[in-house]
C-alpha positions, 0 to 999 in steps of 0.5 A: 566915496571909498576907493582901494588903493591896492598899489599904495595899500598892498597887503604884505604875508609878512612883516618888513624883512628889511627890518624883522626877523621873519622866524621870530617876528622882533627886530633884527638885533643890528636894526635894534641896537642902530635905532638904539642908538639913534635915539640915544642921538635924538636926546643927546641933541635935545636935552635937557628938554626931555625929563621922563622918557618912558618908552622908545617905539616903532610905529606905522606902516613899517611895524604892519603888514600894509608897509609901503616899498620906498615910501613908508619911513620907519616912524621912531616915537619918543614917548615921554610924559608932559606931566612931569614938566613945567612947561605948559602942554601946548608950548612944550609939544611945539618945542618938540616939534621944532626940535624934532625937525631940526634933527631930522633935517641935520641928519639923513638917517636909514635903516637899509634904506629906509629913512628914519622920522623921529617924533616926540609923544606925549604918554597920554596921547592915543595912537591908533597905529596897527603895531607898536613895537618897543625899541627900548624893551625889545618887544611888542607893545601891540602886534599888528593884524593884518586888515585891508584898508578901506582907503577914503577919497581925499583928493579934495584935501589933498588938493587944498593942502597944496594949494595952501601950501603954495601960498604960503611957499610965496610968503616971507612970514617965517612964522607962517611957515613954521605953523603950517608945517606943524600944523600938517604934522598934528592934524596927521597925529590927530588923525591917526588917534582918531581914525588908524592909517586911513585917515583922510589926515594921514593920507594926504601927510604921505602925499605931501611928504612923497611929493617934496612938499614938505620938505620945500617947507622946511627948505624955505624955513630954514632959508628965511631963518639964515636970512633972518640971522644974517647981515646982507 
């Protein structure tokens, strides 16, 4: 069954101005030299991790015109290339990964208001996100067009995410829960390659990230991890 999320899907005739200069269409140069600059954060805290960073790039709703006022964070993608690094794919994406979530729980970062998500890619990795925009060039790598979203009935997912989600909140196995968190986050990846904005993946990793459960997630990892570091 398909059903229009018109409230959470609405159809803007511009882009975001809180982030775009609407006579030009690029970003607003205090916007881009703050995401400049947050980036240049971002490698500072991961290096020497990072060995070939090709491009910095917005993507998501916030670079489109299906925006989400309070909702869409501004989705700030470090592109690099895996290949010219010696450690195996997989092992390095979940370094990234806990790398990633440790910064964006350290630091409360925004953009007018909005929270900024960093995420680290791999070049060779498809993104089927409407626009891209390219903070290190300062220009279009994809303008977006403005599409309605047919948006699937993902309740049934939605539903079993969180239940397995409060499972898994009942569990010490620290293990566990770092799995589970990046397994959300790769299925919504996987998603969106795959499928756009409207992936069933996609939809349920906005519920989850507006409801606070993933943010209940990384709480409870990082309790166990203090625990874990620590003598009682």
């Amino acid at each position: 069954m398909i059903r229009i999320i018109k409230e959470d899907y609405e159809q803007h005739d511009t882009l975001n101005p809180k982030l775009f200069d609407l006579k030009t269409n690029k970003l607003k140069q205090d916007v881009l030299f703050k995401l400049q600059e947050i980036a240049e954060e971002f490698l500072a805290f991961i290096a020497p991790l990072t060995l070939s960073v090709i491009d910095i790039q917005l993507v998501g709703s916030n670079v489109a015109y299906n925006y989400q006022e309070g909702k869409s964070d501004v989705d700030l993608h470090i592109i690099v290339n895996f290949d010219l690094n010696y450690i195996d794919d997989t092992i390095l994406q979940s370094i990234y990964n806990d790398k990633k979530n440790s910064f964006n729980d350290k630091y409360d970062l925004s953009i007018e208001g909005i929270p900024v998500e960093l995420y680290i890619e791999d070049v060779k990795a498809g993104n089927a996100t409407n626009g891209i925009y390219s903070v290190l060039n300062n220009e279009w790598v994809k303008e977006p067009e403005k599409v309605k979203l047919e948006i699937p009935d993902y309740s049934k997912g939605l539903k079993e995410a969180r239940r397995k989600i409060n499972e898994v909140m009942q569990s010490d196995d620290i293990q566990l829960i770092e799995d589970t968190i990046n397994s959300i986050y790769m299925q919504r990846k996987t998603g969106l390659a795959k499928e756009g904005e409207a992936s069933i993946s996609n939809l349920i990793f906005k519920e989850l990230r507006n409801d606070g459960s993933l943010e209940g997630l990384r709480n409870k990892y990082y309790e166990l991890k203090s625990k874990e570091l620590s003598i009682e």
